[in-house]
N, C-alpha and C positions, 0 to 999 in steps of 0.2 A: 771297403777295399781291404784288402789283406796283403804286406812288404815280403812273400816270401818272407806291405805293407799291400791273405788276399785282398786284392783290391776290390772291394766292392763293386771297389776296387779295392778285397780282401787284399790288398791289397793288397807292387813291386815293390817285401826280405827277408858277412864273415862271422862267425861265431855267433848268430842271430837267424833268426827264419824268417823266407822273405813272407813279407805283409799280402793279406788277401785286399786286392784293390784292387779358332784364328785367322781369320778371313782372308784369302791370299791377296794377293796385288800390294798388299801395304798402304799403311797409313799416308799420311803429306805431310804426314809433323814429326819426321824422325822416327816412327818409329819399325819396327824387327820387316820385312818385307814377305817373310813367308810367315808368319803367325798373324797381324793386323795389331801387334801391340800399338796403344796409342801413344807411348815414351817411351824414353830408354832405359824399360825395364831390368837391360843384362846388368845396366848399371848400378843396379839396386842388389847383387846377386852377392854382395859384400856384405861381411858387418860393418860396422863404423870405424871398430877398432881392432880390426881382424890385423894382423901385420905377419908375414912368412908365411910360417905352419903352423899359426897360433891366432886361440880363438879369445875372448873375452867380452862382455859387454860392454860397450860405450856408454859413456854418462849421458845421459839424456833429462831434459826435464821431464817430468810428471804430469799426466794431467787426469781426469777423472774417471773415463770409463771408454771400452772398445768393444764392439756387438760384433762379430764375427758370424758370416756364415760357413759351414762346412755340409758335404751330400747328406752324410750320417751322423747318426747321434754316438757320443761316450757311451761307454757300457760300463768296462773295469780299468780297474786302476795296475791289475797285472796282466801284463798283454802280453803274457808270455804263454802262455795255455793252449791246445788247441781249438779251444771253444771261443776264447776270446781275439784271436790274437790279428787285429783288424787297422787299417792304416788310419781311421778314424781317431781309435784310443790313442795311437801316437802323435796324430796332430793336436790332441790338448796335453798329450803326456808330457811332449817335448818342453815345453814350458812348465814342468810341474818337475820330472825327477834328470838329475843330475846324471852326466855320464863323462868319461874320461879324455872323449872326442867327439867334434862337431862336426857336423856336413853343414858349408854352407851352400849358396845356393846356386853354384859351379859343381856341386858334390863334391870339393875336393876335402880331406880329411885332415883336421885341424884340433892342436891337442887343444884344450877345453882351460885354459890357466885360470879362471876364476876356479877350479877346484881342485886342478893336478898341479904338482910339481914339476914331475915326468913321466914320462914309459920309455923303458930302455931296454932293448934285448944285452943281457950281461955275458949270453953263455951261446955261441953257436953249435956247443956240439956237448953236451945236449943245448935243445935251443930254452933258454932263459929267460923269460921275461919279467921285469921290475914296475909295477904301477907305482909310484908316491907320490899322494895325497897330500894337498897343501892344509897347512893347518888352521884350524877354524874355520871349517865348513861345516855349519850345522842342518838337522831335519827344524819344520818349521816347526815342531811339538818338543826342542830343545834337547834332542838325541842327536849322539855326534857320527857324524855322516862319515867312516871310516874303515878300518878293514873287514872289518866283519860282515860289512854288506859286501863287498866284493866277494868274498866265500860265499854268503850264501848265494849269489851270483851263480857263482863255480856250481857249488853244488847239487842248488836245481836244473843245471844244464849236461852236468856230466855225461847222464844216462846210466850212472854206477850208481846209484840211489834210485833204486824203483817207487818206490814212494813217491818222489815227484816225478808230476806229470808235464813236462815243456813240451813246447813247440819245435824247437828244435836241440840239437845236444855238438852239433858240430863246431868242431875245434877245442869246445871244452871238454870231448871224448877224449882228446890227446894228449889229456894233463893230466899228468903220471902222481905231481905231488903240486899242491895248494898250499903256501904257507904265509902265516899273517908273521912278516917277522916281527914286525911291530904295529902300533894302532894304524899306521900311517905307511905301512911299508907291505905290499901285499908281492908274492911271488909268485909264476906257474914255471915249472919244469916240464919239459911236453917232450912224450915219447916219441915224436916225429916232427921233422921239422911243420910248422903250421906259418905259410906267406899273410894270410890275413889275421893275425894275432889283434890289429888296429882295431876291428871289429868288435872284436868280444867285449862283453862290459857296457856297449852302446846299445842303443833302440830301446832307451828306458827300459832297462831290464832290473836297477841295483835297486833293489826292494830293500824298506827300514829293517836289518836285523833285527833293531833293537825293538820294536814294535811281536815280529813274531817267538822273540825271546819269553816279553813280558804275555804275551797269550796263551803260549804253552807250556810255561813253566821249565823250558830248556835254560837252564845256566849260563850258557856259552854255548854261539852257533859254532864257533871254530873246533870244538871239540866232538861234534857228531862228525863219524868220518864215514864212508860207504862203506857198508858190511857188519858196523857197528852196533850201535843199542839201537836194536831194533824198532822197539817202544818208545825212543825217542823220534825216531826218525819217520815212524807211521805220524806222530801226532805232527813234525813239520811239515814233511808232506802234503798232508790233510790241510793243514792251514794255508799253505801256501797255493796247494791247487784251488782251492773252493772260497778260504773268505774275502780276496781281495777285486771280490768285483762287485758291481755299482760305485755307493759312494758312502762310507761308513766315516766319519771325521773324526773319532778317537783312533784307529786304526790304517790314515793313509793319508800322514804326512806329507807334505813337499821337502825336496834338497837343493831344485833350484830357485829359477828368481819369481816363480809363481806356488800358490798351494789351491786345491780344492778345499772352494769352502761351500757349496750349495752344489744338489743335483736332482734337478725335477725328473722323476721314471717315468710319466706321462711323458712327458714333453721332447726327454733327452738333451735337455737344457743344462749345459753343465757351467758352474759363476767359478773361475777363479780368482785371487786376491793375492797380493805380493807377501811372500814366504817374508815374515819379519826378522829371518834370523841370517836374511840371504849377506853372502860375506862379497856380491859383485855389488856393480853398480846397480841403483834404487831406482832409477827412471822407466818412463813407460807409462803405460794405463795403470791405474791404482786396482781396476778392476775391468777383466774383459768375461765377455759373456758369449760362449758359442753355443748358437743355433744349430739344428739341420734341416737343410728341406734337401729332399729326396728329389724334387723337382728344379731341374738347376733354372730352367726360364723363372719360374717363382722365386729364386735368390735372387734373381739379377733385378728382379721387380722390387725386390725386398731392399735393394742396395737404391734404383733409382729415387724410391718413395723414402730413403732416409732412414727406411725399419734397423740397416744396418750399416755397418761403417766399411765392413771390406768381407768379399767374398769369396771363396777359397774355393774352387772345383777340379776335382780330378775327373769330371764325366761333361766333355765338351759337348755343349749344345750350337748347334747354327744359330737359332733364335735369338738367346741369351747373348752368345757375341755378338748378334749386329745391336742387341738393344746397348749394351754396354760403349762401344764403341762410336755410336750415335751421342752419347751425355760426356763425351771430353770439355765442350761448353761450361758444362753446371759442375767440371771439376773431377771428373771420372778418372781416372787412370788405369785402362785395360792392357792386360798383360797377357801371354801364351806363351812356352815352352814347352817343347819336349821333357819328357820325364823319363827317371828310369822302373817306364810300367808299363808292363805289355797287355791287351786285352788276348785272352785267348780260349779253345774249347777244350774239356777235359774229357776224356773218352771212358766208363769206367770197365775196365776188365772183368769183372766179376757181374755182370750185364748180358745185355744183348753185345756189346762189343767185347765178348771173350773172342767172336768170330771175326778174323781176320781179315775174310772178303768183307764183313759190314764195318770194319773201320777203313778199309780203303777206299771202298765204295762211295763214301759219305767224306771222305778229302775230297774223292776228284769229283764229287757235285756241288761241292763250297765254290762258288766265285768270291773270294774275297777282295776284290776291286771293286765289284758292287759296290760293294759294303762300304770302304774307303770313299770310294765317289761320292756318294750319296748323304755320307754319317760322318766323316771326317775333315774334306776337303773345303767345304764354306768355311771351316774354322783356322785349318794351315793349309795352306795351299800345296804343299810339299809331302804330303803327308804320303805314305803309301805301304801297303801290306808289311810284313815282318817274315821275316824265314831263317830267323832260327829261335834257339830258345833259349840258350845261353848269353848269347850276344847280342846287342842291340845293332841294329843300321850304322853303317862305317865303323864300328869299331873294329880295336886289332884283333884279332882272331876271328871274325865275323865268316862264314861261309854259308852260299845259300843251300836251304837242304830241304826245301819246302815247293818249290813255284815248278818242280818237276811232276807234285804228287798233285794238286789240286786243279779246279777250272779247268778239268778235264769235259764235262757236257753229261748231261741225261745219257746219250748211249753207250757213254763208255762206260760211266756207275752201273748200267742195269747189268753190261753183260762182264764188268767186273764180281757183280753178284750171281750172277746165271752162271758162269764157271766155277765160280763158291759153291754151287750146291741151292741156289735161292730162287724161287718157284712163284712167277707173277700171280696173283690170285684172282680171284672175277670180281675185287674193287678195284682192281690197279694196283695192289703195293706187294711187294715181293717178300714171302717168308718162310722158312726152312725147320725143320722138325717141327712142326707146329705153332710157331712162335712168329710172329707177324712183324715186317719193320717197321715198328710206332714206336715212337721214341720219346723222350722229354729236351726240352734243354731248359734247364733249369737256372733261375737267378733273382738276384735281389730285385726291390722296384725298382727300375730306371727305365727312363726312355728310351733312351740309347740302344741298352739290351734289347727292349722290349720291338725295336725294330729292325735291331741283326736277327734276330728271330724270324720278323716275318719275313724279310729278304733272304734266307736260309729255307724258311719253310716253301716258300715259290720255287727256289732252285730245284729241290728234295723230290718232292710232287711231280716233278716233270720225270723224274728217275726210280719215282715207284715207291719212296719212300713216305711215313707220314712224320712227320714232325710237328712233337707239340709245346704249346710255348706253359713253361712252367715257373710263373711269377709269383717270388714268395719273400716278403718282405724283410723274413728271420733265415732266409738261406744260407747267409753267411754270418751265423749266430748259432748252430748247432745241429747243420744239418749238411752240409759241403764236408766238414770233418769227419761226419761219419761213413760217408761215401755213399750218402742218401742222394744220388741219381743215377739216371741216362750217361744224360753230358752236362757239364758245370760251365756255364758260361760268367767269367771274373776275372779279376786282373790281379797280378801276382806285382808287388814294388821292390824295387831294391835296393838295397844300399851300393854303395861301390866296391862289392866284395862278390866272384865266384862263389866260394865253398857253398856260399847260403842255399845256392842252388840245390846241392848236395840230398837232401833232408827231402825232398820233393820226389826226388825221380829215384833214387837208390830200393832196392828191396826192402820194406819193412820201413822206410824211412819215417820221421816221426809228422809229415804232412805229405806224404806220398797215400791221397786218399783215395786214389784209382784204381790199387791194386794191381800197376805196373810194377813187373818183375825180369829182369834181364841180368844175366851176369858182366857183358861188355857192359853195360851206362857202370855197375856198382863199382867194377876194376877201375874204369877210367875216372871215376870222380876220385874214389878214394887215391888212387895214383896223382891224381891234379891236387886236392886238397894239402900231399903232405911232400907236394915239390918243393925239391931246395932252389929253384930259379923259376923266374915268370916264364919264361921261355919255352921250359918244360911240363908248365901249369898249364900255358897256354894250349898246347898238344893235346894234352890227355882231356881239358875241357871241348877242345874240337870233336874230340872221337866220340867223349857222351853225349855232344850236341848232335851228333849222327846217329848214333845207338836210338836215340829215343825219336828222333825222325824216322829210324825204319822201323820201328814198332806202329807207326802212327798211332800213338798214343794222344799225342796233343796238338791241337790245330792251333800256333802263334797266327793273329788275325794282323794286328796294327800292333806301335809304339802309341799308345796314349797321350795325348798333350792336354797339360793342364790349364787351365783358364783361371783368371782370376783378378779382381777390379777393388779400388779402393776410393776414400773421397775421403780428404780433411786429416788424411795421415800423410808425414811426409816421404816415407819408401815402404813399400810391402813388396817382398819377393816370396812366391811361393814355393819354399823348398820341395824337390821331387819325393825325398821319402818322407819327410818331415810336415809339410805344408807349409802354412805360414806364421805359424808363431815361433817358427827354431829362432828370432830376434825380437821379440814381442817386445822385450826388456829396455830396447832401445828403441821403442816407436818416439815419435813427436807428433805432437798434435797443431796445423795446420792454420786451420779453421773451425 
């Protein structure tokens, strides 16, 4: 999955990219009524010792070890890249690197005190911001966890350092000056006002300075500036885009209350172990172990049979939820929420769909209720299409821009194409300068996908079109980034931050892999991004939520809901961008 986490949900994500990434009627035992949780899982949606706007780990006892399942395997350990950057990696991340605020599992945004002081806006005009760093936060290799990874933070995201290659560069374009005032005192100055400042710095981005200091012979990260030695700056670069992925253990310390200490490539089995240098609390698993099966009915088999302890899914199965919700008995506790992850289709410009009658054409022959009926609804009952892209269902700014274009029927797509210029052929499929409507939709292994496909491909066929189903299990590993399809069928995560949007749909943006280009979406993000009031933010992100609906560029399908079951822990909640180890720290062992 990829968070803007795509979602393989490459998964749904302020100052980060979003990630590439429930049975109705309800339980009889208390639990959710439109997901079929089997307890009352929102109650678990907490930390222990969460209190206001402030996050920390509760003390918890220790016990031996937690098997964890998740869809997909770890790859790297910098998931900041475009090749890498998957809501997978952040669900082992989140328990491995340190970041300045937490989402817990409300998403609401909480300063992080086992490693900050504070964040303080000092300056509204310019606007200021103050990170500081509580003292004695160390990496689990005995490098001390402090400003200098926040720079290099800054400065592989800037976009003013071409040398590195991020994911995304929003918000931290807008920091004019970066200064480490001291080890523990990090500052941004920002040439526009930036509303999600809260963002930056999070989604496991602060990579060990001091790690790519000692690799490249750079002195001081804080002293490479943009524009600067340039030969210093190609060698961070280089290091920073290319070596930090798999799992190298001289080279990719922890700073939270977990470290990578094993990582099978076969398998994608990745073992964490408690950071021995972690400055919170020491409770939890001594060691957890995350799996992936791509097959979520096989995790939840995996979970009945005892292979594992708890299961994490962001790709909802009907099957998998009623087996789940069937073993409350033998101690199950099955869980569903909504996330903030949308599954959706990506159209690519630079394609068959540079034509404007073949991407309207192929809106209004999607029934996306199908879809929903068939693929969603045994798991939430409440479940139902999405229409926008910006906003989720009932949120504030939410407007429909979508249910106008689609599930329109076979003959309105043909003769939406037959006034395009597109010519039925003696197989049945209509195509124009020589070039035939056959198309791909392309996506990782999953079930799921693998059957909005064929309920897509049956709609299409009736309207002339072919569609064909294009399953590939490394799709969203180095081929969705390069803008290597048709259509990309994936789910994008997010955190609770607009701008992330940004980076996606703008011209040139640094995961905008479609080759959509519009001047209205580029005006109105960049005007929403650098609003001095939500209010005003809120506007200018309605108008891009429009912009790029009238491009049909991208078909939003559903809101995603995540599923997820445990046995012999005492609370697992499945964070939306994070999964389930954003509290791992404070599990207890049951049974």
């Amino acid at each position: 999955m990829r968070r803007s986490k795509a979602v393989s949900a490459l998964s749904l994500v302020a100052g980060s990219a979003l990630l590439l990434s429930a049975c109705g009627g309800g339980g009889d035992n208390g639990g959710d009524p439109n997901t079929g949780s089997s307890a009352d899982v929102k109650s678990m949606a907490t930390g222990k010792a969460q209190e206001g706007d402030t996050f920390k780990l509760a003390e918890a006892e220790s016990f031996d070890q937690a098997i964890v399942g998740i869809d997909e395997g770890y790859s790297a350990y910098n998931n900041k890249t475009p090749d890498t950057h998957s809501s997978y990696n952040n669900y082992v991340l989140t328990a491995v690197l340190a970041a300045p605020f937490v989402l817990d599992g409300n998403n609401k945004v909480l300063l992080n005190t086992d490693v900050m002081e504070s964040v303080t806006v000092t300056s509204q005009d310019p606007q200021v911001v103050e990170w500081k760093i509580k003292p004695g936060v160390q990496w689990s290799d005995g490098g001390t966890w402090d400003c200098d990874d926040f720079y290099l933070g800054w400065l592989s995201h800037s976009g003013k350092a071409e040398s590195f290659t991020s994911a995304s560069t929003t918000g931290y374009d807008l920091v004019d000056q970066a200064v480490c005032k001291d080890d523990l005192t990090f500052e941004n100055t920002f040439s526009e006002p930036y509303l999600d400042y809260k963002g930056m710095y999070m989604d496991q981005m602060l990579m060990p300075a001091h790690v790519l200091e000692e690799q490249t012979g750079i002195a001081d990260i804080t002293a490479l500036k943009p524009g600067g030695d340039a030969d210093a700056l190609a060698k961070a670069g280089e290091f920073w885009n290319t070596q930090w992925k798999g799992f190298k253990p001289d080279i990719m310390p922890g700073s939270a209350a977990y470290r990578i200490t094993a990582f099978d490539e076969n398998s994608k089995t990745v073992t964490l172990e408690k950071n021995p240098n972690w400055i919170g609390a020491k409770g939890g698993p001594n060691k957890v172990i995350v799996k992936p099966f791509p097959d979520t009915k096989a995790m939840a088999t995996a979970l009945q049979n005892g292979e594992i302890d708890v299961m994490a899914s962001t790709q909802p199965d009907a099957t998998a939820a009623s087996t789940l919700k069937n073993l409350a008995s033998q101690g199950v506790v099955y869980g569903s929420a909504e996330q903030l992850t949308f599954e959706h289709l990506d159209l690519n410009f630079n394609r068959l769909f540079a034509d404007d009658a073949a991407r309207k054409a192929f809106f209004a022959v999607v029934n996306r209720e199908e879809i929903v009926n068939k693929l969603l609804k045994p798991v939430q009952e409440d479940a139902q299409p999405l229409n926008s892209i910006v906003f989720f269902n009932g949120e504030p700014g939410f407007q429909d821009n979508y249910s106008d274009k689609v599930n329109k029927g076979a003959e309105e797509a043909a003769k939406i194409l037959e006034e395009g210029g597109w010519t039925k052929g003696p197989d049945g499929i209509y195509a124009k300068d020589g070039q035939r409507f056959s198309v791909q939709i392309s996506h990782n292994q999953n079930a799921r996908r693998s059957q909005t496909v064929e309920i897509i491909q049956a709609q299409a066929t009736r309207a002339g079109m072919e569609i064909l189903d294009d399953t590939d299990p490394n799709f969203l590993k180095g081929r969705v980034d390069k803008g290597d399809y048709d259509i990309a069928l994936f789910g994008w995560s997010a955190q609770p931050f607009k701008a992330e949007q940004r980076a996606i749909y703008i011209t040139g943006g640094n995961q905008n892999w479609q080759g959509l280009s519009d001047p209205r979406i580029d005006e109105a993000f960049n005007k929403a991004v650098s609003a001095t009031d939500e209010d005003a933010a809120r506007q200018h992100y309605q108008a891009a939520d429009k912009a790029i609906a009238d491009n049909y560029a991208t078909l939003p399908l559903f809101q995603t809901p995540s599923m997820w079951a445990f046995r012999g822990i005492d609370r697992v909640y499945m964070q939306s961008y994070n999964g389930a180890l954003w509290n791992v720290g404070e599990w207890e062992r049951t049974s």
